[in-house]
N, CA, C and O atoms as a Maestro MAE file, in Angstrom:
{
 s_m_m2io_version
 :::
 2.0.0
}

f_m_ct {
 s_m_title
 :::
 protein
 m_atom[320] {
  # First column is atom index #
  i_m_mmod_type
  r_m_x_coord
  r_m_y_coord
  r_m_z_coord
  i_m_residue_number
  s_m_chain_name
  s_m_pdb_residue_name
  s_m_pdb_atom_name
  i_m_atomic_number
  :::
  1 25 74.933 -53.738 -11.282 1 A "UNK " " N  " 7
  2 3 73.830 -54.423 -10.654 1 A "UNK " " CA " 6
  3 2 73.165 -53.494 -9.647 1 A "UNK " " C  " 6
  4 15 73.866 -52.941 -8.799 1 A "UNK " " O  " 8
  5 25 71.666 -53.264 -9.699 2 A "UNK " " N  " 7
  6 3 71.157 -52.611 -8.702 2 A "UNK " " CA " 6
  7 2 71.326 -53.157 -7.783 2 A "UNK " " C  " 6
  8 15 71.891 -54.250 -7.759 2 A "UNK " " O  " 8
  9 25 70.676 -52.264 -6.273 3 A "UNK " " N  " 7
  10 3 70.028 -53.327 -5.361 3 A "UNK " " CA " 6
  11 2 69.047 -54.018 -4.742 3 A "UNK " " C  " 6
  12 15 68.145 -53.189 -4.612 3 A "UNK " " O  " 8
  13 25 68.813 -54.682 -4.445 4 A "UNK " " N  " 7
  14 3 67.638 -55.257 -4.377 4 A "UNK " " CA " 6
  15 2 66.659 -55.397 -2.937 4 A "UNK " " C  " 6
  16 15 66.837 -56.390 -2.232 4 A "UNK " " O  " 8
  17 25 65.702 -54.441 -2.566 5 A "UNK " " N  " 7
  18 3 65.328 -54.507 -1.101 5 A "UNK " " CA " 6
  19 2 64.412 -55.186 -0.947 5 A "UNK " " C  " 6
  20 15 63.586 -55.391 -1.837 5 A "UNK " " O  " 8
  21 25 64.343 -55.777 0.430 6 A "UNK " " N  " 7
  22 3 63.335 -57.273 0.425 6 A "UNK " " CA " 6
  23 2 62.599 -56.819 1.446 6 A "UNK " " C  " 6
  24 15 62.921 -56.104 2.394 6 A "UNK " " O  " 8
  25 25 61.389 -57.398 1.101 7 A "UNK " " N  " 7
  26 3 60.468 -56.543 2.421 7 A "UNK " " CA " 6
  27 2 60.211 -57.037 2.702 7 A "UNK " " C  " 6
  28 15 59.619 -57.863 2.006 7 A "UNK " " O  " 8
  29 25 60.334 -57.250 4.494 8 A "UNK " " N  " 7
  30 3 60.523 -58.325 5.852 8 A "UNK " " CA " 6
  31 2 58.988 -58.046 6.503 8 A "UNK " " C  " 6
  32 15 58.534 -56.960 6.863 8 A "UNK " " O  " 8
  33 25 58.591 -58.851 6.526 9 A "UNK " " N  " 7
  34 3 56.672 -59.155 7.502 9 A "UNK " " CA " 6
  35 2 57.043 -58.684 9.051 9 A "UNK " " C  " 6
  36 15 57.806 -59.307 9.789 9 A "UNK " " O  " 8
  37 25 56.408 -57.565 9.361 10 A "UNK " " N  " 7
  38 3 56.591 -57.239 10.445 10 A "UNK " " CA " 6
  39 2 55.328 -57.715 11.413 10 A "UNK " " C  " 6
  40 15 54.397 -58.137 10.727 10 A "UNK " " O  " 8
  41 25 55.129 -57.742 12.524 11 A "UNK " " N  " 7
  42 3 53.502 -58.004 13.436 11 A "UNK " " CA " 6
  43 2 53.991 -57.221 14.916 11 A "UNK " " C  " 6
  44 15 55.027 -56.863 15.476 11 A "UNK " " O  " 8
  45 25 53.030 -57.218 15.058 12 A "UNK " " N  " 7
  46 3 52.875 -56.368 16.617 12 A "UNK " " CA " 6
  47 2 52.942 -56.931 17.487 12 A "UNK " " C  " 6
  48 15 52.705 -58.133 17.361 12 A "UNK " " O  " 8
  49 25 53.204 -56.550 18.494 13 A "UNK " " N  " 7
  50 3 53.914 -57.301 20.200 13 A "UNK " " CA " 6
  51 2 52.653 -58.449 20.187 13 A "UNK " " C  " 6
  52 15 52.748 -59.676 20.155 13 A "UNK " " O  " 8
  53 25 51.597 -57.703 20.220 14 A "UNK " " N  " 7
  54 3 50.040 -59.246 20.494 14 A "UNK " " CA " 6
  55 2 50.463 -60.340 19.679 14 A "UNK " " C  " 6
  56 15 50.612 -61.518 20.002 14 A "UNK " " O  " 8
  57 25 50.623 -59.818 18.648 15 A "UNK " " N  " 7
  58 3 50.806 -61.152 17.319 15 A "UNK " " CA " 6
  59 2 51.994 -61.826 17.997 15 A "UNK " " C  " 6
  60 15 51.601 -62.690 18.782 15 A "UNK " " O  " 8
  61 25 53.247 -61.715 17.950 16 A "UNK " " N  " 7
  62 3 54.038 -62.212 18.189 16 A "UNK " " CA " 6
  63 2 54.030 -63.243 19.259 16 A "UNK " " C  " 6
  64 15 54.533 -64.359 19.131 16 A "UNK " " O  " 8
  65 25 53.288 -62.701 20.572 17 A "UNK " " N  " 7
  66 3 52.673 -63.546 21.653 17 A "UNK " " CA " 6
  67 2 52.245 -64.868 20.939 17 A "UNK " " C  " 6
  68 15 52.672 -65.990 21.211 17 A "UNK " " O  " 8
  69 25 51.441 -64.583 20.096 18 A "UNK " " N  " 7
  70 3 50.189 -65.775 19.526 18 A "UNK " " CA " 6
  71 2 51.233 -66.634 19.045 18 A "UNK " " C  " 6
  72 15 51.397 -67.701 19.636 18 A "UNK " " O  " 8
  73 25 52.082 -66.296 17.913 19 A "UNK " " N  " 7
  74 3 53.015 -66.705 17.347 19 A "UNK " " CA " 6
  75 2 53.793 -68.011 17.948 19 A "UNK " " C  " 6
  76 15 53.656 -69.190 17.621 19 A "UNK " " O  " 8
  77 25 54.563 -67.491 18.827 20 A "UNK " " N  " 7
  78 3 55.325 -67.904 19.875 20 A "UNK " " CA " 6
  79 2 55.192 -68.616 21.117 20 A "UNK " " C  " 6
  80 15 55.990 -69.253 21.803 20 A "UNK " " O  " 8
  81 25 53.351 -68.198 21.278 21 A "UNK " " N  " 7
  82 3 53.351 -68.721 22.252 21 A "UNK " " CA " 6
  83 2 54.208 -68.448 23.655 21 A "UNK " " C  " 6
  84 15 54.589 -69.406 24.328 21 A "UNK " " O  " 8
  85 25 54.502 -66.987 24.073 22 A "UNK " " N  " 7
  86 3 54.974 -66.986 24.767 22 A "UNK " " CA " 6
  87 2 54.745 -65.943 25.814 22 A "UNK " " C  " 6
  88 15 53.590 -65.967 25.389 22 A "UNK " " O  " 8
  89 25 54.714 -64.871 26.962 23 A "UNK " " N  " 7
  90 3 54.192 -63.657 27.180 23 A "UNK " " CA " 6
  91 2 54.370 -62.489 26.829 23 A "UNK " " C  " 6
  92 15 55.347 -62.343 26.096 23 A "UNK " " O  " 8
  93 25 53.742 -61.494 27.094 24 A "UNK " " N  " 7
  94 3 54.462 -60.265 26.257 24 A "UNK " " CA " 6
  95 2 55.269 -59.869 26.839 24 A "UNK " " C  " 6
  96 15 55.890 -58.982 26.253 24 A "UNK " " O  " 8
  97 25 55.986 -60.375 28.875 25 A "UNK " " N  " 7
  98 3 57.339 -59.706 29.191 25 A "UNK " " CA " 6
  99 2 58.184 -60.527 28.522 25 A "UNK " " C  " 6
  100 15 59.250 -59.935 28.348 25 A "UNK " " O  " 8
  101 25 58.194 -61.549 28.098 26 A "UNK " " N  " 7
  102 3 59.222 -62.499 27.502 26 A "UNK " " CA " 6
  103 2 59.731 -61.532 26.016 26 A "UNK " " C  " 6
  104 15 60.867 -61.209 25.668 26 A "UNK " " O  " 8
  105 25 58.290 -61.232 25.311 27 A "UNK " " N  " 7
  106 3 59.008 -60.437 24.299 27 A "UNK " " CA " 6
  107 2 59.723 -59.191 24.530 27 A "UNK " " C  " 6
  108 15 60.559 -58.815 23.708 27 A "UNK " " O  " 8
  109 25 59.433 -58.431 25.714 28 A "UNK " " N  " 7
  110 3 59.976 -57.580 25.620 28 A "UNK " " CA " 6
  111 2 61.495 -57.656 26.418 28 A "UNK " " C  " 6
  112 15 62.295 -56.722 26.469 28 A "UNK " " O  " 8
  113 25 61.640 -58.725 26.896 29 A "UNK " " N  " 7
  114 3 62.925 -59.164 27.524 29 A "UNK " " CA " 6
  115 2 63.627 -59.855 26.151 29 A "UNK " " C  " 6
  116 15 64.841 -59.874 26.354 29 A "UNK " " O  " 8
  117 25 63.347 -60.364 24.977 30 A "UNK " " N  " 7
  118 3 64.091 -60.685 24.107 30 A "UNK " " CA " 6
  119 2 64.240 -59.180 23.669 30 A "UNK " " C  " 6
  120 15 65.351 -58.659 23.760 30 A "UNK " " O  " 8
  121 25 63.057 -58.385 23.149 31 A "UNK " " N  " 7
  122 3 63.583 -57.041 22.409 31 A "UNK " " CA " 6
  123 2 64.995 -56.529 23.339 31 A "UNK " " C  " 6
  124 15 65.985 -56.278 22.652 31 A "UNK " " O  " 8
  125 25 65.144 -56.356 24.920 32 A "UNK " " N  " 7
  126 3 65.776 -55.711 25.512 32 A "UNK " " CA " 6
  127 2 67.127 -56.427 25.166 32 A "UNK " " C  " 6
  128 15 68.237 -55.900 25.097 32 A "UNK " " O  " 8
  129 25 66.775 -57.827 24.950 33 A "UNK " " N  " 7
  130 3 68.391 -58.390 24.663 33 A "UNK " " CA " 6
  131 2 69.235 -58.562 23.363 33 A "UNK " " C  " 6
  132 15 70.353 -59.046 23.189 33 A "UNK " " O  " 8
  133 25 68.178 -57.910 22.363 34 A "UNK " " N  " 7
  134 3 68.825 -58.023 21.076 34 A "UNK " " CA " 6
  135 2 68.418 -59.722 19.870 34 A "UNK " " C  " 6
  136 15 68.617 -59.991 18.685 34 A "UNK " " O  " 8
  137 25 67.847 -60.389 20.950 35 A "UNK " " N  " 7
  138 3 66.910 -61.558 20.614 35 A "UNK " " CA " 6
  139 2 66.188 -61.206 19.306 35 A "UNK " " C  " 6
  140 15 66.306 -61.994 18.367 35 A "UNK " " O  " 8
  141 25 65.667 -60.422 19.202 36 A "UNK " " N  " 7
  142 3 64.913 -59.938 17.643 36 A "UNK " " CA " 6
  143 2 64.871 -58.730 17.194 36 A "UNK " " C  " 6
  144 15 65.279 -57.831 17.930 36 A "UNK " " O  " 8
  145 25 64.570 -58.545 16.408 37 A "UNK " " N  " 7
  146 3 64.647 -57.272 15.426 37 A "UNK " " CA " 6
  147 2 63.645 -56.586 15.723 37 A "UNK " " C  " 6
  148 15 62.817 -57.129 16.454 37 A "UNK " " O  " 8
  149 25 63.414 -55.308 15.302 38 A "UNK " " N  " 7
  150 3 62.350 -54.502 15.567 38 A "UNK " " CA " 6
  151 2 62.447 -53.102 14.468 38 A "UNK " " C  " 6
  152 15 63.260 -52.544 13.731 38 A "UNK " " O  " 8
  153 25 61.112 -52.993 14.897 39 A "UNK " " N  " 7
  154 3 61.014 -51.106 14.171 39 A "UNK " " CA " 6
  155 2 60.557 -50.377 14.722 39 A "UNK " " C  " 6
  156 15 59.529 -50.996 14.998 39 A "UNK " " O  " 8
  157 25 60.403 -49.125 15.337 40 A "UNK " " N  " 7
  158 3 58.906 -48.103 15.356 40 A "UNK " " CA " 6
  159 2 58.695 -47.483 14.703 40 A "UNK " " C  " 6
  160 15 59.471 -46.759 14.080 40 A "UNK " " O  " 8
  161 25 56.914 -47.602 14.579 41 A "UNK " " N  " 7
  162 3 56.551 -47.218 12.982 41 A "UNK " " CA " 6
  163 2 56.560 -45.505 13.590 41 A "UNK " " C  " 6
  164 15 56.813 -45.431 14.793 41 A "UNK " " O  " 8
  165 25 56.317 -44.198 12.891 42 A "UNK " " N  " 7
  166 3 56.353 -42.965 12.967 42 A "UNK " " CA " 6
  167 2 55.239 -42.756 14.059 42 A "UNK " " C  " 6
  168 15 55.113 -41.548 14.255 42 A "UNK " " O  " 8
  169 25 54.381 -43.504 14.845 43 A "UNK " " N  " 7
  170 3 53.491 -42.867 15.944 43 A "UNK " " CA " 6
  171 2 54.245 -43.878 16.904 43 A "UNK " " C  " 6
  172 15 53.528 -44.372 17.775 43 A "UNK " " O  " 8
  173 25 55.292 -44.183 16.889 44 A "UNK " " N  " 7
  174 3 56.000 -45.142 18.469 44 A "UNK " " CA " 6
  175 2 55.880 -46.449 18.487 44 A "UNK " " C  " 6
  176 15 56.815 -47.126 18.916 44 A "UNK " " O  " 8
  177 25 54.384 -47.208 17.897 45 A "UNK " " N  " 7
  178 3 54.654 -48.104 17.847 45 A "UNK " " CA " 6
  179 2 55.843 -49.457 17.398 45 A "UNK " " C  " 6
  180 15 56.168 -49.645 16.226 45 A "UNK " " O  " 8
  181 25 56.338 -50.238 18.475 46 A "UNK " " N  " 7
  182 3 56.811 -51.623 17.996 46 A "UNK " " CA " 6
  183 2 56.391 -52.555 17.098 46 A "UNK " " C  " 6
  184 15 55.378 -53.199 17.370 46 A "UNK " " O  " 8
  185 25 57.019 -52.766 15.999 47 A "UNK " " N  " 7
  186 3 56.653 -54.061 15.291 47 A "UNK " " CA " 6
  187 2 57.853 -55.096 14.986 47 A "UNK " " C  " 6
  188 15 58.968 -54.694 14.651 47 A "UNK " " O  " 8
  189 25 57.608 -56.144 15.096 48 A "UNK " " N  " 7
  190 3 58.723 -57.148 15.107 48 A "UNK " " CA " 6
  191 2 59.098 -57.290 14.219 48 A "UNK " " C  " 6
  192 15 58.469 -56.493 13.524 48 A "UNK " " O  " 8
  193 25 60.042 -57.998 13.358 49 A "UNK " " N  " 7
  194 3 60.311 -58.525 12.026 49 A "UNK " " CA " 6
  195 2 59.953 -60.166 12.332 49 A "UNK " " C  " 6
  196 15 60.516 -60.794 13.228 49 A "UNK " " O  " 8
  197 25 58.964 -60.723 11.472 50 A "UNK " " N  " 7
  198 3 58.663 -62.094 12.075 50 A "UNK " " CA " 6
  199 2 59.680 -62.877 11.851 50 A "UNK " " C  " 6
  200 15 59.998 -63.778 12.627 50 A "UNK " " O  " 8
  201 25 60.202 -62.650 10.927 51 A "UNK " " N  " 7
  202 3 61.520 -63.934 10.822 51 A "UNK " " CA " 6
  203 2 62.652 -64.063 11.981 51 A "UNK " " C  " 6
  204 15 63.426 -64.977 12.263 51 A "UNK " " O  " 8
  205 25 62.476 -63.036 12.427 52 A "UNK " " N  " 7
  206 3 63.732 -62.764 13.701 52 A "UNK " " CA " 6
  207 2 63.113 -63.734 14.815 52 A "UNK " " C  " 6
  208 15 63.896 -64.268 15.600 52 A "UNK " " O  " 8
  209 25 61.578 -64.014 14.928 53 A "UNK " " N  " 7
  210 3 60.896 -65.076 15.874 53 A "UNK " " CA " 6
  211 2 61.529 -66.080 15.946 53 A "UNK " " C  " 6
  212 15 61.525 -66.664 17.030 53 A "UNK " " O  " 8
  213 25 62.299 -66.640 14.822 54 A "UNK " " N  " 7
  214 3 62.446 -67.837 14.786 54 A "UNK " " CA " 6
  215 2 64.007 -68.105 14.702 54 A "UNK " " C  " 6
  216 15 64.550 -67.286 13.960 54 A "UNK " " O  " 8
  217 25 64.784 -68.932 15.201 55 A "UNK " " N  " 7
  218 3 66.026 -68.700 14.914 55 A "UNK " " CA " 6
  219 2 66.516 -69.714 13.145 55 A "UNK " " C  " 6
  220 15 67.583 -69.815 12.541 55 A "UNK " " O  " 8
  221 25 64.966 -70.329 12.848 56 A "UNK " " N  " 7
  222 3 66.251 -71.146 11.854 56 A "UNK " " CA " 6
  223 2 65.291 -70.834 11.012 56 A "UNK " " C  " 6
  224 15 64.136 -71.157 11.290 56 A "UNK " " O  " 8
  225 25 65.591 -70.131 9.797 57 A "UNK " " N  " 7
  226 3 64.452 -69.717 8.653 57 A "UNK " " CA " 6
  227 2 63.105 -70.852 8.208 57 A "UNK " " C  " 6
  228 15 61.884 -70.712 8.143 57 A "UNK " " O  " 8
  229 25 64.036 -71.991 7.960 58 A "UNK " " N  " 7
  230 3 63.435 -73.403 8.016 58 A "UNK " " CA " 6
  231 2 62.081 -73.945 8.905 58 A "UNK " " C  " 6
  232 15 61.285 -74.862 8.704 58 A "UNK " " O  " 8
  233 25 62.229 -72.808 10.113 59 A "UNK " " N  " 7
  234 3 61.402 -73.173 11.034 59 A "UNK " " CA " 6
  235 2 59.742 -72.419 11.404 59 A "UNK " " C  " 6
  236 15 58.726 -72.666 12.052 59 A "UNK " " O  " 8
  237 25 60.453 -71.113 10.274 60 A "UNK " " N  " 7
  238 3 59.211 -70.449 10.545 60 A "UNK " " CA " 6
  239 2 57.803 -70.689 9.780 60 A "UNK " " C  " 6
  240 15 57.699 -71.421 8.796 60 A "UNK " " O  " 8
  241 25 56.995 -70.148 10.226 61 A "UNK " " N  " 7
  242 3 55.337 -71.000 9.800 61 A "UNK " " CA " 6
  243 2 55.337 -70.690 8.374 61 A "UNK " " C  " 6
  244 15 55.850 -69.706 7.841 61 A "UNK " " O  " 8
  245 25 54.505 -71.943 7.646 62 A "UNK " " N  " 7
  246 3 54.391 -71.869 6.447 62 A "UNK " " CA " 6
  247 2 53.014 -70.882 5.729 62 A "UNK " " C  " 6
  248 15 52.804 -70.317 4.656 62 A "UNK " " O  " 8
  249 25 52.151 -71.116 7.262 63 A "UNK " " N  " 7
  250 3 50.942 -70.274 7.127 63 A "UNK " " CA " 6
  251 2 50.174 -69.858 7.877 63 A "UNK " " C  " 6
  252 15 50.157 -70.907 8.520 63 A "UNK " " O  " 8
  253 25 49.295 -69.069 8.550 64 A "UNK " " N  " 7
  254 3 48.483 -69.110 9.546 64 A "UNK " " CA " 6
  255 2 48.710 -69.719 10.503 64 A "UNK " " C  " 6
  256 15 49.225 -69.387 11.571 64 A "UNK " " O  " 8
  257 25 48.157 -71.054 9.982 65 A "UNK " " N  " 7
  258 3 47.514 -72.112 10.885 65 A "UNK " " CA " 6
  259 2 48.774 -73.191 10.955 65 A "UNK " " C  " 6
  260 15 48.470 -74.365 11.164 65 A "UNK " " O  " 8
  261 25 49.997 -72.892 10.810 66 A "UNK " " N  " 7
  262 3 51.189 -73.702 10.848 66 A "UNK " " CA " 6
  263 2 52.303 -73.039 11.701 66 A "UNK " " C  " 6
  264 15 53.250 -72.472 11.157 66 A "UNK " " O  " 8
  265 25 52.157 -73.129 13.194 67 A "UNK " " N  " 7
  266 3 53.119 -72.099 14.335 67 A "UNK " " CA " 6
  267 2 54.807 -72.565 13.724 67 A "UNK " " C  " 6
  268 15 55.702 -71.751 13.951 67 A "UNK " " O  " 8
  269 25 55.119 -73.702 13.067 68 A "UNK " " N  " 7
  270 3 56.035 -74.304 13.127 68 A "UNK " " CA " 6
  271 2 56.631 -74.603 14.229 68 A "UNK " " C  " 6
  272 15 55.976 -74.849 15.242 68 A "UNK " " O  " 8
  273 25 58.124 -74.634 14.208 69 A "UNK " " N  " 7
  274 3 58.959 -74.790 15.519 69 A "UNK " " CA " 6
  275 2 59.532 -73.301 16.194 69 A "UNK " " C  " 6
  276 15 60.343 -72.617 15.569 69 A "UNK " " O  " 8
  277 25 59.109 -72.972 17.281 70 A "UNK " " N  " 7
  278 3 59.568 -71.480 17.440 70 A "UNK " " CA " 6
  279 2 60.863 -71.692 17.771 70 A "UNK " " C  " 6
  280 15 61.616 -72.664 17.823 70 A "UNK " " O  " 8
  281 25 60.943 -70.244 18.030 71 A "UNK " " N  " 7
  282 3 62.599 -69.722 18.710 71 A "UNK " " CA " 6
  283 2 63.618 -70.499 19.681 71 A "UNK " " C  " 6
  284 15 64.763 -70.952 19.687 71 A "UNK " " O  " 8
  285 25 62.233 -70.340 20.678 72 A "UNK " " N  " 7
  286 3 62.631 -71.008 21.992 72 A "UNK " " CA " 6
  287 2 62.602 -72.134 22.135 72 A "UNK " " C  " 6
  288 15 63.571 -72.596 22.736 72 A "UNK " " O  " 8
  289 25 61.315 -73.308 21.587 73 A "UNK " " N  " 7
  290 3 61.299 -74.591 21.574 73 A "UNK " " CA " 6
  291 2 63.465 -75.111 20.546 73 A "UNK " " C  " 6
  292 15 64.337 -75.969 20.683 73 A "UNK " " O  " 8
  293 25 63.352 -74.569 20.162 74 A "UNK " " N  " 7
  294 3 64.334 -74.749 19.325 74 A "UNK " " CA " 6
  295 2 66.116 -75.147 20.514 74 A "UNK " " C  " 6
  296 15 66.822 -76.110 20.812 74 A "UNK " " O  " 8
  297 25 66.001 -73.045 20.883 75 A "UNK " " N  " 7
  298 3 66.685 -73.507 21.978 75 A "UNK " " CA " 6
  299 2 66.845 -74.582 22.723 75 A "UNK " " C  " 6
  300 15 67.824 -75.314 22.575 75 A "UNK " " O  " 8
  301 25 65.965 -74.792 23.557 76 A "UNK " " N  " 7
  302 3 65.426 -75.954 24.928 76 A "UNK " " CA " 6
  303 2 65.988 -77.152 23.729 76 A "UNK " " C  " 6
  304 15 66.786 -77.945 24.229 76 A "UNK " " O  " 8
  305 25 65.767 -77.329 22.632 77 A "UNK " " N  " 7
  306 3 66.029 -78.735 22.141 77 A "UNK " " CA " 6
  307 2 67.754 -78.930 21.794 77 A "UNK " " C  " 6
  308 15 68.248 -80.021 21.510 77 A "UNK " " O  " 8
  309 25 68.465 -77.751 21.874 78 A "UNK " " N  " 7
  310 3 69.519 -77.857 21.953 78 A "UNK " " CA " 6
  311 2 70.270 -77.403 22.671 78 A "UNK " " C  " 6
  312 15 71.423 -77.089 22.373 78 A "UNK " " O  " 8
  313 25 69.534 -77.238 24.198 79 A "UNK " " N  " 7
  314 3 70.298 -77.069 25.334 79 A "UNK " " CA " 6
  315 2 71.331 -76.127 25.157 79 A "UNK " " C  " 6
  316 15 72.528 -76.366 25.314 79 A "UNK " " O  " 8
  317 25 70.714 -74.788 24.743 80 A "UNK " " N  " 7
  318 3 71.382 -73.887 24.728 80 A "UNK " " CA " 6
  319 2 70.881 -72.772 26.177 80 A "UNK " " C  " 6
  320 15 71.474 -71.711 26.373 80 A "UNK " " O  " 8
  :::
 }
 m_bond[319] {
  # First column is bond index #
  i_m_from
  i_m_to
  i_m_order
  :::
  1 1 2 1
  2 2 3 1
  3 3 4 2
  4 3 5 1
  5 5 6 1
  6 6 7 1
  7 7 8 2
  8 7 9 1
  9 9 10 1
  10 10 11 1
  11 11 12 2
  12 11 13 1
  13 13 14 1
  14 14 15 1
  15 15 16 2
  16 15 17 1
  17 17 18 1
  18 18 19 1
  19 19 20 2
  20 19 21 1
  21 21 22 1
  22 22 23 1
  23 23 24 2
  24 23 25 1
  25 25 26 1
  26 26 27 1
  27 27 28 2
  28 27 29 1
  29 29 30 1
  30 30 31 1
  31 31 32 2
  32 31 33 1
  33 33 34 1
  34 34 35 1
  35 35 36 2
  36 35 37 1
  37 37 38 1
  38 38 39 1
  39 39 40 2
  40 39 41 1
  41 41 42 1
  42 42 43 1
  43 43 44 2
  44 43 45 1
  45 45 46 1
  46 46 47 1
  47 47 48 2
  48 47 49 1
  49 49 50 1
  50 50 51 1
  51 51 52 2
  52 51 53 1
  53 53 54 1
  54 54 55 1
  55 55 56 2
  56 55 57 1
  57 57 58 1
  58 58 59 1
  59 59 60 2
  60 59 61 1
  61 61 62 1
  62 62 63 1
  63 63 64 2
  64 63 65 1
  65 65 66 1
  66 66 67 1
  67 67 68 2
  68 67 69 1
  69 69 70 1
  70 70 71 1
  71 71 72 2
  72 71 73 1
  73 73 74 1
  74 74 75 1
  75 75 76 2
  76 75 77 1
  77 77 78 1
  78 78 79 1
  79 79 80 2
  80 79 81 1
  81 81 82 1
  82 82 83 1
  83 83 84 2
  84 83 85 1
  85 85 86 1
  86 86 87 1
  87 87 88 2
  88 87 89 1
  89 89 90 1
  90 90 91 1
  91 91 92 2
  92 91 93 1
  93 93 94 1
  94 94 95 1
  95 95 96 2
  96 95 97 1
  97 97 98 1
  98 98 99 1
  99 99 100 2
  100 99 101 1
  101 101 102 1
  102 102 103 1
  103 103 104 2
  104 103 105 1
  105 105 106 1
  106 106 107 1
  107 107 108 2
  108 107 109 1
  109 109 110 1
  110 110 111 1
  111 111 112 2
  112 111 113 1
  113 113 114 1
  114 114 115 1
  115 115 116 2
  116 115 117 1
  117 117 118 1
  118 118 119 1
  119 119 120 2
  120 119 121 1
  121 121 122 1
  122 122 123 1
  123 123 124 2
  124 123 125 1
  125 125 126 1
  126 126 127 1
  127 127 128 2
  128 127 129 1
  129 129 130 1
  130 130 131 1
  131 131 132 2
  132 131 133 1
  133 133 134 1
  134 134 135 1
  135 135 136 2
  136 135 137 1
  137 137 138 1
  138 138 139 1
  139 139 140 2
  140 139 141 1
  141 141 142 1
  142 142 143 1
  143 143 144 2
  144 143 145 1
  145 145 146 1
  146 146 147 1
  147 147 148 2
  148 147 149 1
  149 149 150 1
  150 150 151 1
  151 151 152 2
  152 151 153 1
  153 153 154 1
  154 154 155 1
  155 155 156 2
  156 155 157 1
  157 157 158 1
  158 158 159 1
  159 159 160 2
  160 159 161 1
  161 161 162 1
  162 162 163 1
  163 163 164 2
  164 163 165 1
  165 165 166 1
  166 166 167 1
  167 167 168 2
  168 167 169 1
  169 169 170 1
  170 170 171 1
  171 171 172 2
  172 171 173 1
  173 173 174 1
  174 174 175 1
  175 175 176 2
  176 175 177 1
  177 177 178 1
  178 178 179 1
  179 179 180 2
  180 179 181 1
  181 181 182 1
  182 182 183 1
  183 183 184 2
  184 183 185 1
  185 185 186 1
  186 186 187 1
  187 187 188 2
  188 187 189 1
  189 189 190 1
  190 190 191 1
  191 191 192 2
  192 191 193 1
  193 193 194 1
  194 194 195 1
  195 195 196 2
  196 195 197 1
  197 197 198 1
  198 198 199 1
  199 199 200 2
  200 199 201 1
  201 201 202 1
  202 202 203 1
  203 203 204 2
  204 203 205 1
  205 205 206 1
  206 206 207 1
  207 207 208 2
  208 207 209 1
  209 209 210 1
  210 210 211 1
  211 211 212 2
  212 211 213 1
  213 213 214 1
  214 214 215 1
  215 215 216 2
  216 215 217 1
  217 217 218 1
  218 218 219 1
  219 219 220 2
  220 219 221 1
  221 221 222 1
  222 222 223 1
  223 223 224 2
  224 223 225 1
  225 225 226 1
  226 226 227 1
  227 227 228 2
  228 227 229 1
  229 229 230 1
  230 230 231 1
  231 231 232 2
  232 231 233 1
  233 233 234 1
  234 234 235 1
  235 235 236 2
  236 235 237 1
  237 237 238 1
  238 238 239 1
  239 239 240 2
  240 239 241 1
  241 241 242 1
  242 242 243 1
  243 243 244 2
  244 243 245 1
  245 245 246 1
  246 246 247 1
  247 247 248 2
  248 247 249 1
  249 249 250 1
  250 250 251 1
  251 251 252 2
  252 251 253 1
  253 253 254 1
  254 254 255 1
  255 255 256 2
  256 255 257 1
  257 257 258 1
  258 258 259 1
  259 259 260 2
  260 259 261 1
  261 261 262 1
  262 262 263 1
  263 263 264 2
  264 263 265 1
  265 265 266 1
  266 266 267 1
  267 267 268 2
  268 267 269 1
  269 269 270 1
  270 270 271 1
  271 271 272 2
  272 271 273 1
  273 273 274 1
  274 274 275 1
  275 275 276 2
  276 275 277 1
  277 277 278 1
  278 278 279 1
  279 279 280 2
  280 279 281 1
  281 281 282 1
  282 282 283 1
  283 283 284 2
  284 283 285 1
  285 285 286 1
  286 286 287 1
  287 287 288 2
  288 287 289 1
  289 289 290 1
  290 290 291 1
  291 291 292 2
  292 291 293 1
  293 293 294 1
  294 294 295 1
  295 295 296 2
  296 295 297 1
  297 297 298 1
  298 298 299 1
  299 299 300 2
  300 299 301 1
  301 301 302 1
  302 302 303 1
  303 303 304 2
  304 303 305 1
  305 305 306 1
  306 306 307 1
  307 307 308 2
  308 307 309 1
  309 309 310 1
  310 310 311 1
  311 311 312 2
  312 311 313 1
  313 313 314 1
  314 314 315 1
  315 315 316 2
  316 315 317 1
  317 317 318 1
  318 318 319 1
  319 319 320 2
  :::
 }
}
């Protein structure tokens, strides 16, 4: 059996804001804590892996215009 590589939707620190709804020190205080995934592309830039936004796959947007349930709302709802 080969293997099979899956290619993960990455977005940039702004996007992720929009996403999430949240600030960009917040993202970079999750990047610092291991909270989400990341890359830098070959000129330095950060890009997120969007699925890492979200903690429950289930939760992440279906499209655009569908934020779903983020990361954090998620947390706060289970008093973590």
């Amino acid at each position: 059996m080969g293997e099979m590589l899956l290619e993960r939707k990455t977005v940039s620190i702004p996007r992720a804001c929009e996403l999430v709804g949240v600030s960009r020190r917040t993202i970079y205080n999750w990047l610092a804590g291991g909270k989400v995934q990341y890359v830098r592309t070959a000129g330095g830039s950060v890009r997120i892996f969007e699925d890492t936004l979200w903690r429950d796959p289930e939760a992440a947007p279906e499209g655009e215009g569908d934020r779903g349930t983020t990361w954090t709302q998620q947390r706060l709802s289970r008093g973590a």
